[in-house]
N, C-alpha and C positions, 0 to 999 in steps of 0.2 A: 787644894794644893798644899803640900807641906812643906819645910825646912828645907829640907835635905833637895826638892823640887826649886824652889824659890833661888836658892842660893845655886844648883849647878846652871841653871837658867842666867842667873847673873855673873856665872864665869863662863858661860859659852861655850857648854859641856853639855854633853847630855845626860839626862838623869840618870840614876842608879838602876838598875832589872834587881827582882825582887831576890832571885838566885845569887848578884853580885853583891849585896847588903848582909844575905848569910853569912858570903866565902869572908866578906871582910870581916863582918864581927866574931865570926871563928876564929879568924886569922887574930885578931887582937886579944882575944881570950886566951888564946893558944901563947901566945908573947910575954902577955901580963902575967900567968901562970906559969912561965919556963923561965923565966928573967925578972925583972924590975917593970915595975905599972909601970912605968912613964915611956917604956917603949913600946906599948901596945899604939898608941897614936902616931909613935914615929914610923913605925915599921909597917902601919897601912898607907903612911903618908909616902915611902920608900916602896910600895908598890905601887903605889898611881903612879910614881915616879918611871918604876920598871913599864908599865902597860904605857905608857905614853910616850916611852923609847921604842914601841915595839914590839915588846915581852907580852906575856900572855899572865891573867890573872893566877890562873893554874900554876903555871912556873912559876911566880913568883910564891905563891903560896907553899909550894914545895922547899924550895928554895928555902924559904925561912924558915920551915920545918926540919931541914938537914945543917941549919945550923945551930937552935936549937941547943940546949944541955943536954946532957943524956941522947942526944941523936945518935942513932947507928945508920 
């Protein structure tokens, strides 16, 4: 088991799919690169936020992507 296993275990979550671990750490890469590191962790934190209101990982990612610098 690892970290990431251990720890959603102990917030009563279920783990991460290996697909959902890409989209996030693209989605952080993508942040850190378009703005300031320090909101690469907020804004995956702001999408769990979103997918646990309901949202879908997908829109959210999107979403962040059309706000973005340079987004068209």
């Amino acid at each position: 088991m690892n970290w990431l296993d251990d720890y959603a275990r102990s917030l009563g979550v279920n783990k991460l799919a290996a697909e959902e671990i890409d989209v996030i750490l693209d989605l952080a890469r993508d942040v850190a690169h378009g703005t300031e590191r320090k909101n690469a962790p907020l804004a995956a934190f702001l999408a769990g936020r979103f997918v646990g209101a309901g949202g879908t990982l997908d829109e959210a990612v999107a979403d962040a992507h059309d706000v973005l610098p340079g987004a068209e």
